[in-house]
Structure formats: C-alpha cells, structure tokens
C-alpha positions as CSV (number, residue, x, y, z in Angstrom):
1,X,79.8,-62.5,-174.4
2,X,76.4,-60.3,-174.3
3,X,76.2,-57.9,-172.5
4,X,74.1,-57.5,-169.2
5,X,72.5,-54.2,-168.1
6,X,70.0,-53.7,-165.5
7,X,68.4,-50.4,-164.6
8,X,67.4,-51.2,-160.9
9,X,64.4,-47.9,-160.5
10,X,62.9,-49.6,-163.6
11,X,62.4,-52.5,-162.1
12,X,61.4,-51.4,-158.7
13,X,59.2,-49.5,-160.4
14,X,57.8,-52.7,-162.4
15,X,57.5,-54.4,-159.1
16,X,55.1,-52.1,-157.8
17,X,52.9,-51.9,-160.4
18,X,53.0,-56.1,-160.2
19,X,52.2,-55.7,-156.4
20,X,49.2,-53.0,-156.9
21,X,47.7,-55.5,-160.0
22,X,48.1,-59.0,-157.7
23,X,46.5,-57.2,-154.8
24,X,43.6,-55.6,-157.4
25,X,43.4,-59.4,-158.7
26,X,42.9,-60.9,-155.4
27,X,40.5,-58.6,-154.4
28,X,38.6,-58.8,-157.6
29,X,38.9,-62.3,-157.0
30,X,37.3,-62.7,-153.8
31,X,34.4,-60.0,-155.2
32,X,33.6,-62.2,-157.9
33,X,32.9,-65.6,-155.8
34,X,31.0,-63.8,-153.3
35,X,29.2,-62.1,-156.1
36,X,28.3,-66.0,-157.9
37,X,27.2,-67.0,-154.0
38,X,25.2,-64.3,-154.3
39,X,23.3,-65.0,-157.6
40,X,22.8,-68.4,-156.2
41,X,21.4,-68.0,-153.0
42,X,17.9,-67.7,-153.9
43,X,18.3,-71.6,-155.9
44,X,17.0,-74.9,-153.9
45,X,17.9,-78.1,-154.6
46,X,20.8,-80.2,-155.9
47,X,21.2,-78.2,-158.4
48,X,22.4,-75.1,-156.2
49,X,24.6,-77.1,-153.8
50,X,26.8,-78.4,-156.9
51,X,26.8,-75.0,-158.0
52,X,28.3,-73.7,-154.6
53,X,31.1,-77.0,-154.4
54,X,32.0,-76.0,-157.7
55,X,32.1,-71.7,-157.3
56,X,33.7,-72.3,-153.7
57,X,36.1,-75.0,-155.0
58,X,37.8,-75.3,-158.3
59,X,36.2,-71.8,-159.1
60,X,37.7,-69.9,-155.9
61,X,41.0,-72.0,-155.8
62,X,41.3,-70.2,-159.6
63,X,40.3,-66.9,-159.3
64,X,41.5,-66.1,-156.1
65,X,44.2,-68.3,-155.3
66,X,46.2,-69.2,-158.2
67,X,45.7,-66.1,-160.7
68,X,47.0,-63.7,-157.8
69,X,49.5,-66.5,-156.5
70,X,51.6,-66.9,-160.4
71,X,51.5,-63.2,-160.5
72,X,53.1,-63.6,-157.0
73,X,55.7,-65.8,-158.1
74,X,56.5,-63.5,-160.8
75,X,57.3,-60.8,-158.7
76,X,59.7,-62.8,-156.5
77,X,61.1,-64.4,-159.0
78,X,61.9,-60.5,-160.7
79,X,62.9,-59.3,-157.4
80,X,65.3,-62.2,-156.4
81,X,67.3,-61.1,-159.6
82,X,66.9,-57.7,-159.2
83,X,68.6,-58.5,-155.6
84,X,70.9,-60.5,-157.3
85,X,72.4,-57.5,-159.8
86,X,72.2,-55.1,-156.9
87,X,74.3,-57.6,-154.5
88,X,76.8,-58.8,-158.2
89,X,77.2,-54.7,-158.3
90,X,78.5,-54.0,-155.1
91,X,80.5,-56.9,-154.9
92,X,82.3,-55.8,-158.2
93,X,82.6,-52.2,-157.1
94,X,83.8,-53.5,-153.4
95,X,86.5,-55.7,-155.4
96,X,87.6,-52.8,-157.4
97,X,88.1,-50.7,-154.5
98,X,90.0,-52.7,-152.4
C-alpha cells in the first residue's frame, strides 16, 4: 500500500492563495464586461445591441461566473479532503488512546 501524507498548513496555506486568485478573478471579471459595455456605448444600431446580448450573456456567464466558480469548486473540493485527513487523524489518534 502507498503511503498517504498530508501536511495540513500547506494546504491551508494553498487555500488562501486559491481564495485571494478566485476573488481577484471575479473582480477582474466583472471589470472586464463593464469595461466592453463601455467601449460600446457610443455604437447605434443592431450591430451594438448583439454586441451587448452577447458581452452580457455568453461573455459574462464566462468570465465572471464560471472561471471564478471552477476555481471555487476546486477549493472545496481541496478543502473537503483536507477536512477529511484532519477528521481520519484524530479519529486514529482518539482510537489509539483509548
């Protein structure tokens, strides 16, 4: 069997720095779609509203919801293990204590 090791301040550590960069993302995000609305606003015509649709929908949805939400998911899916080793630990020392 391999062995398992987990150094649990490395990874708290990690999970700060993926909480500071998902929070810079989504900000970055949001900055960059209001910053395309911007470079719009002076167009008329059909041209500009399918521009909008698009930078509001499928543009926003990717940049400021779904970048920021996988790195999200990442960092629950590392702290949910984390957990787990931390909780597996105790139980083991708690079993050899008793």
């Amino acid at each position: 069997m391999a062995s398992c090791r987990i150094v649990n301040a490395g990874i708290l550590s990690a999970l700060g720095e993926i909480s500071r960069i998902q929070g810079e993302y989504q900000s970055a995000g949001t900055d960059f779609i209001s910053d395309l609305n911007s470079a719009i606003s002076e167009m008329e015509g059909a041209t500009k509203d399918a521009l909008k649709r698009f930078i509001d929908t499928d543009v926003n949805e990717f940049v400021a919801e779904s970048i920021p939400g996988a790195i999200n998911g990442m960092y629950e899916l590392l702290e949910a293990n984390r957990s787990n080793f931390e909780t597996v630990d105790q139980q083991i020392a708690d079993s050899i204590g008793s």
